[in-house]
C-alpha distance (Angstrom), angle and dihedral (degrees) to the residues before:
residue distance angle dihedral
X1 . . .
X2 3.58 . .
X3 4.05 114.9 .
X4 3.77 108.1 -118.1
X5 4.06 115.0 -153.7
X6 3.84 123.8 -161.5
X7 4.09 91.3 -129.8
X8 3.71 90.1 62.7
X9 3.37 91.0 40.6
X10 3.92 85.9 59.0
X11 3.23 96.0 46.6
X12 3.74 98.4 61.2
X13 4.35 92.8 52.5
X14 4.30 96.9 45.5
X15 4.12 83.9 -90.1
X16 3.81 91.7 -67.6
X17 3.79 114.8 135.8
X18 3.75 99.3 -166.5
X19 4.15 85.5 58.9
X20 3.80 91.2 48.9
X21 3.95 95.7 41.5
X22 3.93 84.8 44.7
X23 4.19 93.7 52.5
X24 3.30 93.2 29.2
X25 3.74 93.2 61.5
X26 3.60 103.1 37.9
X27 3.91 89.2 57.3
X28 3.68 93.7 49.7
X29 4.11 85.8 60.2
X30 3.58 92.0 50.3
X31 3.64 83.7 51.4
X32 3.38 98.0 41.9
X33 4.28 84.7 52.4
X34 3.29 92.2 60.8
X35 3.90 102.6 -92.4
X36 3.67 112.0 156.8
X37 3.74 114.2 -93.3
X38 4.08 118.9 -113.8
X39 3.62 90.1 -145.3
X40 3.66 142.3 52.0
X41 4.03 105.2 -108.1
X42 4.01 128.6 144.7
X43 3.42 126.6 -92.4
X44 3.83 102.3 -103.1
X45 4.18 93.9 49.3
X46 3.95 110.0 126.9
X47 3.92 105.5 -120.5
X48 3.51 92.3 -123.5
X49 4.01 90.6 72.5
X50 3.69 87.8 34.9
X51 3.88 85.6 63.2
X52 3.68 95.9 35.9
X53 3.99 83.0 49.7
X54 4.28 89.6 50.4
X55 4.08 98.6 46.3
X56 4.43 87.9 41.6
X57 4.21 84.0 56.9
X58 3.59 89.8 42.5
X59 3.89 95.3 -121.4
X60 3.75 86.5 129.7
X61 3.66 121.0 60.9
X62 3.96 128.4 -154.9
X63 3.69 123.2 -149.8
X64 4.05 122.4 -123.4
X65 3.52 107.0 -102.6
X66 3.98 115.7 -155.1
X67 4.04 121.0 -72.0
C-alpha cells in the first residue's frame, strides 16, 4: 500500500482542506456504491483510501472554486 501524506494531498486541491475533505468524500461514496474504481487497489481497501489513493495520482480532478 502506497503511503499517502497530507502535503501531497494539499497539493492536488490549491492547499485547501475543506476542497480535499469535500472531493475526497464524495468519491469514496461513489466508491462505496459500487462505482468502478480509477485505480488498481485490493479488494478489502476502505474507499476512503481508495479515493485518497485516486485524487494523490491525479485520476480525479477538482474544479477551481472562486478567489
Amino acid at each position: 500500500m502506497k503511503t499517502i501524506y497530507r502535503e501531497d494531498l494539499l497539493d492536488k486541491s490549491d492547499s485547501s482542506i475543506y476542497r480535499l475533505i469535500i472531493v475526497a468524500t464524495k468519491r469514496a461514496l461513489e466508491v462505496a456504491e459500487g462505482a468502478p474504481r480509477l485505480i488498481e487497489a485490493e479488494v478489502n481497501v476502505k474507499p476512503t483510501t481508495i479515493a485518497l489513493l485516486e485524487i494523490l495520482e491525479g485520476k480525479v480532478k477538482m474544479k477551481k472554486g472562486k478567489s
